[in-house]
C-alpha positions as CSV (number, residue, x, y, z in Angstrom):
1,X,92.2,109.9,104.7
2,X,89.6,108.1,104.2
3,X,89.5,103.8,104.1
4,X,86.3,102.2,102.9
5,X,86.9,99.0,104.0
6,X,85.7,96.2,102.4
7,X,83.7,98.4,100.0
8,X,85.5,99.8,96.8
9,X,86.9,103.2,97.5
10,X,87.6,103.4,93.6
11,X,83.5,102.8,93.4
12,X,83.0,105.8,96.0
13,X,85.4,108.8,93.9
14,X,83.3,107.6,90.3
15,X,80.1,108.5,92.4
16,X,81.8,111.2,94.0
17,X,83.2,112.8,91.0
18,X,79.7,112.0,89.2
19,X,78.1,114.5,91.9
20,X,81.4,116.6,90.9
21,X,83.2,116.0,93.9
22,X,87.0,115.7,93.9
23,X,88.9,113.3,95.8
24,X,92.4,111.5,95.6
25,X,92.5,107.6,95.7
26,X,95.9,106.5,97.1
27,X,96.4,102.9,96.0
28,X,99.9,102.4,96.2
29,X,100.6,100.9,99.0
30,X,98.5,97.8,100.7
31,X,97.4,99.9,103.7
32,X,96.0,102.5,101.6
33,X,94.5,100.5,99.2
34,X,91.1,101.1,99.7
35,X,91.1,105.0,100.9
36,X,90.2,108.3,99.5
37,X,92.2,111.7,100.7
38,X,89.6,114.1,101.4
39,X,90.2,117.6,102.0
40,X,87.1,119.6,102.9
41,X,86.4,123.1,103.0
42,X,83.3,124.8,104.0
43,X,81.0,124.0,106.3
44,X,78.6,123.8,103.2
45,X,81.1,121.6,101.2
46,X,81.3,119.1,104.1
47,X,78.0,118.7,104.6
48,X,77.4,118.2,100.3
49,X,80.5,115.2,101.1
50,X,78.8,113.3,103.8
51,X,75.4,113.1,102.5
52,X,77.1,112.1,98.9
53,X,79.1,109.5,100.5
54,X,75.7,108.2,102.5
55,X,74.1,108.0,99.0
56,X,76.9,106.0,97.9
57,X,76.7,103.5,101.2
């Protein structure tokens, strides 16, 4: 689980699933709000995730 803060996390999964990148966003409750589930799998696939999520920072 991821939480984004003050930026959008509904911004991050569009640019995310533009680089055709699944993720969850749980905004049902206040405290999840802003946060993306992330499961990762490979080494490969985790790498791919952080440098698409530095692209969209």
């Amino acid at each position: 689980l991821v939480n984004f803060g003050d930026m959008s996390a509904i911004q991050v999964q569009r640019s995310l699933e533009a680089r055709k990148i699944l993720v969850r966003h749980l905004g049902g409750t206040p405290e999840t709000q802003n946060s993306l589930r992330i499961t990762i799998g490979t080494k490969e696939e985790m790498k791919r995730l952080v440098r698409a999520i530095a692209e969209c920072l």
